[in-house]
N, C-alpha and C positions, 0 to 999 in steps of 0.2 A: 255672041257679043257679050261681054263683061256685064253691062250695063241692064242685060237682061237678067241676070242671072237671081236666083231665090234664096232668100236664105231658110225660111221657111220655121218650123218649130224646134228645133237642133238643139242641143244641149250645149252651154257655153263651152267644154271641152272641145265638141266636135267642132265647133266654128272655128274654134281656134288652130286647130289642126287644119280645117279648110283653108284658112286664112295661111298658114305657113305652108301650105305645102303650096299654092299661089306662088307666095313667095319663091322658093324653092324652083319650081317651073319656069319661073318668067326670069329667073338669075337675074335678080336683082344684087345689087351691092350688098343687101343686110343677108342674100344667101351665102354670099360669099363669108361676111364675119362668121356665119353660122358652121359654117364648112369648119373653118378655123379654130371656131370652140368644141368640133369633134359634134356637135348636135345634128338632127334631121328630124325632120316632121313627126315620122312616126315615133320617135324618142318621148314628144310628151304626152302622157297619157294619164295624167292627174295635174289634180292644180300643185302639189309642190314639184311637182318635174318643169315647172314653170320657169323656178331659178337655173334651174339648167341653161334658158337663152342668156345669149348678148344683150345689155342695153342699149336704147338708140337715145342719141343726144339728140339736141338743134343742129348741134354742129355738124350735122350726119346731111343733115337738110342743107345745110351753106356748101357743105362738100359737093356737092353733086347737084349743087343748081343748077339748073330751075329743074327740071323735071329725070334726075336720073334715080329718082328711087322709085317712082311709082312700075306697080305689079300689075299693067294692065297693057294691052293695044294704047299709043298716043290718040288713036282716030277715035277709040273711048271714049275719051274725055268731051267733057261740054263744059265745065268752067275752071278757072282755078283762085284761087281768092291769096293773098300775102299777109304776110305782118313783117314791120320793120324790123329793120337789120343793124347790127352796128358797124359794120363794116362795108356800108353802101349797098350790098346787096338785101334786098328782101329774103325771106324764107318763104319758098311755093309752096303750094299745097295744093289739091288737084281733084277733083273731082267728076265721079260717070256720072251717068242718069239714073242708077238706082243709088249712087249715095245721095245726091240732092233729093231723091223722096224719102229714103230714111232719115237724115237729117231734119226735114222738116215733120216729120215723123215725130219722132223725139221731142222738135220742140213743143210739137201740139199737145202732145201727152205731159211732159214736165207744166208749161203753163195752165191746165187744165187743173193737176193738181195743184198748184198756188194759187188756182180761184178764178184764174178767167174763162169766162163765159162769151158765148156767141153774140151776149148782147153788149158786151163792153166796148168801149171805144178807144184802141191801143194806139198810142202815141209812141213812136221809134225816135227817141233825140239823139241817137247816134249818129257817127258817118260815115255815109256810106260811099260802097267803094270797093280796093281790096282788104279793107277789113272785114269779115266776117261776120263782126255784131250785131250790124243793124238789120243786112238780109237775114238771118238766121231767126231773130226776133219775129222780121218781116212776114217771111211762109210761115210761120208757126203758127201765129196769129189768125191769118189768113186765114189757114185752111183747121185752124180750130172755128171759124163762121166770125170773129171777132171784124170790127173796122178798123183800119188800121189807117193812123194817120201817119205817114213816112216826112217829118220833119226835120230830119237828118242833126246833126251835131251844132251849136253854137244858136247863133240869133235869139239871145233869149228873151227878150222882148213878144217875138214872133212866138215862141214856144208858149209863150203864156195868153199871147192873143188865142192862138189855137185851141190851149186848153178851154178857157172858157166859150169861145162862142160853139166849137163840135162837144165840148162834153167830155172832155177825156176821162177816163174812168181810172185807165192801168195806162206808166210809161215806164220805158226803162229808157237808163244812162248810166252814167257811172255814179258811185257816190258822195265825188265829191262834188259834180256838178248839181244832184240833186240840193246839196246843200244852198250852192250860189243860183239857184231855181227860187230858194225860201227867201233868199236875200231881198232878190229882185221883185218879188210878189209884194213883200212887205214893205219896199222903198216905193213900188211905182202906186200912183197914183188911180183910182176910178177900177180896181181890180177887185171884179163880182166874186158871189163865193163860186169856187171850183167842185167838181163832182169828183175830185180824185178818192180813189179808194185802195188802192195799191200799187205801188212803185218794187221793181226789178233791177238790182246794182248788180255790177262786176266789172271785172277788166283791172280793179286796183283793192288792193288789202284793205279791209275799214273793220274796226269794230263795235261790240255792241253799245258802246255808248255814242257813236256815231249813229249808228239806227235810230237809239232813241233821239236824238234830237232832230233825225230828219221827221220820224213818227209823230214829234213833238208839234214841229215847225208846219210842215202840210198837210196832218192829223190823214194820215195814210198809215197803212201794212205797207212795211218796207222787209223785203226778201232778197236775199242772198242767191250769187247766180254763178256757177262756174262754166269756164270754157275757155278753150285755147285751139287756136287752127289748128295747131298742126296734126290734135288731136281729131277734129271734124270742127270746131265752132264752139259758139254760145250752145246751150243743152247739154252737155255734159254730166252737170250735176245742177240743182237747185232747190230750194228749200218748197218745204209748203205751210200753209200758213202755221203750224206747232212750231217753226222757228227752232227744230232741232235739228241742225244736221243739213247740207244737200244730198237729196236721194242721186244716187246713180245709179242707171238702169244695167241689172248684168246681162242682159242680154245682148248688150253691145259695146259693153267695156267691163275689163276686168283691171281691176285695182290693187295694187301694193302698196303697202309705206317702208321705206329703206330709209339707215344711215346712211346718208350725204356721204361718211366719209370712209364707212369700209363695206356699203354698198351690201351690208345685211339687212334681208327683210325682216322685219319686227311687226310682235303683235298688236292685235289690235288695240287701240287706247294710249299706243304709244308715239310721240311726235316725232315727224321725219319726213322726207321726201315724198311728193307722192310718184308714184310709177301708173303708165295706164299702157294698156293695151287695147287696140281692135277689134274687136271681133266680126263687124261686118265691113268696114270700110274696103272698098272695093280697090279704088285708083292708088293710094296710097295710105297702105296698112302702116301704123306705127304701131310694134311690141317693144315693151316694156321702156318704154319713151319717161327719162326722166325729164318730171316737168319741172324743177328748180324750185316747185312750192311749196314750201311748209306745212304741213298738215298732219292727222291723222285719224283713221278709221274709225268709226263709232263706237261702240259694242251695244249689241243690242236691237231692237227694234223702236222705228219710231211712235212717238204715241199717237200716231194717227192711222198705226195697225199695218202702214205696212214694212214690209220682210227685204225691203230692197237695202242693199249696205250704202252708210251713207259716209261721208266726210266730214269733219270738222270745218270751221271758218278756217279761210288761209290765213297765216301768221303772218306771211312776207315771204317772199324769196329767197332761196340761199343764196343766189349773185347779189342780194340785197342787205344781208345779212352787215352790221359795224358790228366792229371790235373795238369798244371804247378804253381804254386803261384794262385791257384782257377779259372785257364783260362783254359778250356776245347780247348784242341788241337789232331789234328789227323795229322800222320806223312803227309799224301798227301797234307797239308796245306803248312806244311815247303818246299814241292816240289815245288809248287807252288814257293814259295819264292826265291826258289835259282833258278826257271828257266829264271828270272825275270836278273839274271847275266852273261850274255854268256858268260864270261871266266870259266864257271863250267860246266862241267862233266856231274852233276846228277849222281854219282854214291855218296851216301853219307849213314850214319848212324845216330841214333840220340841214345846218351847214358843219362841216366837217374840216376842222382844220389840224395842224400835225405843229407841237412844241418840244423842244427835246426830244424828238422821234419817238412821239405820244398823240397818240391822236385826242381831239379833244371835241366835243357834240356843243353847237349850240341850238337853242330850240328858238325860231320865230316866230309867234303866233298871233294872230288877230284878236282882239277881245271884242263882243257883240255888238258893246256903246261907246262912244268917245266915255274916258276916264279922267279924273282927275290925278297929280302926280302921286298924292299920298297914298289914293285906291289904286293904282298902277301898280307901284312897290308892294302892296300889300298882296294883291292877285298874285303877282310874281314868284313872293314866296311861298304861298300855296301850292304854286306850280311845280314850283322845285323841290316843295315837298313831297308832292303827291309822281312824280318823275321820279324821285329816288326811291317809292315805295314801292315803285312797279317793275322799275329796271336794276337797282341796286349802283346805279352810278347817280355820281353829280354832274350836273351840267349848268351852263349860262340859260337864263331867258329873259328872250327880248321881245315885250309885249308891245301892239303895234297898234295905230288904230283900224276902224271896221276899215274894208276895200284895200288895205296898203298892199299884199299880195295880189301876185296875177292870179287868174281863173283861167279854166280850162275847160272848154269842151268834152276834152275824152281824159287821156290821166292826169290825174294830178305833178306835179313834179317835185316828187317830197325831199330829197336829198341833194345838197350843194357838196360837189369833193372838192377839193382844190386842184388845181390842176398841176 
C-alpha cells in the first residue's frame, strides 16, 4: 500500500528519482510528457540534470480533472482538498495516509521554528473546507501540543470575542484581514487587552510595510507563510522570527527560480518564477510545477543559523503582473507605495482602465480618519508621489474614507479590469 511506504533518511536526489520513477510505473500523464522529452528516471542523477524534466503547469491539473494525475492506487487515497478554478472547475489535489502525516509533519516543524509552543493557544480564522489553509494550520498546531482554536474565516466580532476570553497567543489569516482584525478591535467598544504575540499571513502578496503596520496596530510578530495545494498546502515555506526569508525544507521540496518567459533557470538572488518539485508527496507528485509566483532564492544562510534554502517575500503573480504605459507593475509594489503614507489604511484597490489602447492604473485607497478636503489633496499627492517612486509610472488616486472598501475573509481582491 502507497500510503505505508517510508521515506526514510535518503538524500533529496534519491527521492527524487523514487518519486519519478513512481511516476514512470504508474503511467501517469506527466510519464507520458516525460517519454516525449526523450527523459527517464534514471537520467537524473544531479541536481542540474533537473532541467532536463518537463514542467507541470495548473493547467496540467484542469486537464485531467479531478483525479488523473495522481501516481497512486485511487483506494490510496483518504482526502483530497481543491482550490478555485476559473473556468468552473476546481483544481484537485489528493492525498494518502502518509502524505497527510508528513504534511502535518512539516507544519509542526515550520511553526515550531516561528515560536510556537505547546503552551500557546492557536487561533485558525481561515476556512475551512476544500481549501487547505486552515486544516494544514489545524494538524500542525495540534500535534505541535498547541490549543487550537478552529474559528474558521469571517465573523469578526466572534474572532475577537474568542481571542480574549481563550487567550489566543498565535492566529493566522491572511493579511489583509489581519489588518480589518485591527480595525474592528479598535472601533468596537469594552475590548480587554489581548495576549496576542504572533500572527502567521499568506495566501495574498503583502509587503514589509504592511507587517509593520499590522506589528504596529496589534503589537504582535507578524510572519510570512507560503503554500499552495497543489504543491501539498500551507508549510511549504515560512519565516521565523529573523524575518529573513521563508525557510523551505529540502527535504521535501526542491526549489528553482526560472524566466517566466524563456523558462531559464537563474541564480540565486535573482528574480523570477518560482518552480517547486516533490519529493515525498505520495498521491500526487508535482516536478518542477510552475507556481506563477514571483520570487527568488536567498543566497546565503539565515541569521538564525540555519542551512535550509530560503525565498524571498512574493512580489505578486505573473498572471498578476499590469503593464501600465509598458511599465511592468505588480499590485504588492503600489502597497509598498502607499505604506510609505501613514495617514493610509492599506486597505486599497487598483482599477484598470484602457484609453487610446493605453492602459491606465487607478489607485483607491482608504485613509485611517475621516479627512478634511484640503488634507485629502494634500495625502493624495504624497501618494502619487511616493507611487511614482516605487513603480516609475503615474497614476490617478482616489482617497476614500475609513470602511468605504469591502473586506474579505480570505483574499483580498486587489485588482478591477474592465471587462
Amino acid at each position: 500500500m502507497v500510503g505505508k511506504a517510508e521515506t526514510g533518511d535518503r538524500r533529496p536526489m534519491d527521492r527524487l528519482r523514487g518519486t519519478l520513477q513512481r511516476i514512470w510505473e504508474e503511467r501517469t500523464p506527466y510519464s507520458e510528457t516525460m517519454k516525449q522529452a526523450g527523459v527517464q528516471p534514471a537520467d537524473i542523477r544531479n541536481r542540474e540534470d533537473v532541467a532536463l524534466l518537463p514542467f507541470m503547469k495548473k493547467s496540467d491539473l484542469r486537464d485531467h480533472y479531478p483525479l488523473g494525475l495522481i501516481a497512486c492506487p485511487k483506494e490510496d487515497l483518504v482526502r483530497v482538498h481543491a482550490s478555485s478554478g476559473t473556468t468552473g472547475k476546481p483544481t484537485v489535489v489528493a492525498y494518502t495516509e502518509r502524505d497527510i502525516a508528513t504534511w502535518t509533519e512539516i507544519m509542526a516543524h515550520r511553526l515550531r521554528v516561528a515560536g510556537v509552543t505547546p503552551g500557546d493557544v492557536f487561533q485558525v480564522a481561515l476556512g475551512y473546507g476544500l481549501f487547505t489553509g486552515a486544516l494544514g494550520f489545524h494538524w500542525g498546531a495540534e500535534a505541535l501540543g498547541a490549543m487550537v482554536v478552529p474559528s474558521g474565516g469571517g465573523f469578526t466580532e466572534r474572532q475577537i470575542m474568542l481571542m480574549e476570553d481563550l487567550g489566543t497567543t498565535v492566529f493566522t489569516s491572511t493579511p489583509s484581514y489581519a489588518l480589518h482584525l485591527a480595525e474592528r478591535i479598535r472601533d468596537m467598544e469594552g475590548v480587554g487587552e489581548l495576549s496576542l504575540r504572533i500572527g502567521i499571513f499568506g495566501a495574498e502578496a503583502w509587503s514589509e510595510g504592511m507587517r509593520s503596520r499590522i506589528e504596529k496596530d496589534l503589537g504582535i510578530t507578524a510572519l510570512d507563510s507560503y503554500g499552495l495545494s497543489e504543491v501539498i498546502g500551507p508549510g511549504v515555506g515560512m519565516e521565523c522570527p529573523e524575518k529573513q526569508g521563508c525557510h523551505i525544507s529540502d527535504e521535501h521540496f526542491l526549489i528553482e527560480v526560472i524566466n517566466p518567459e524563456t523558462e531559464e533557470v537563474l541564480p540565486k538572488g535573482e528574480m523570477g518564477e518560482l518552480v517547486i518539485t516533490t519529493l515525498t508527496k505520495e498521491a500526487l507528485p508535482v516536478v518542477r510545477y510552475r507556481t506563477g509566483d514571483i520570487t527568488r532564492i536567498l543566497p546565503g544562510s539565515c541569521p538564525c543559523g540555519s542551512t535550509e534554502p530560503r525565498i524571498d517575500r512574493i512580489q505578486g503573480r505573473s498572471d498578476d503582473m499590469l503593464i501600465i504605459r509598458g511599465v511592468n507593475v505588480f499590485p504588492s509594489q503600489v502597497e509598498v507605495a502607499l505604506s510609505r503614507v501613514e495617514e493610509l489604511a492599506l486597505q486599497y484597490c487598483l482599477e484598470v482602465t484602457e484609453k487610446d489602447y493605453m492602459k491606465e492604473l487607478a489607485v483607491h485607497c482608504e485613509t485611517i480618519e475621516p479627512l478634511s478636503e484640503e488634507r485629502t489633496g494634500q495625502i493624495a499627492r504624497r501618494a502619487l508621489k511616493a507611487i511614482h517612486e516605487v513603480t516609475g509610472i503615474r497614476t490617478s488616486v482616489n482617497l476614500l474614507p475609513p470602511g468605504s472598501l469591502e473586506r474579505s475573509a480570505g483574499k483580498a481582491k486587489r485588482i478591477v479590469q474592465p471587462v
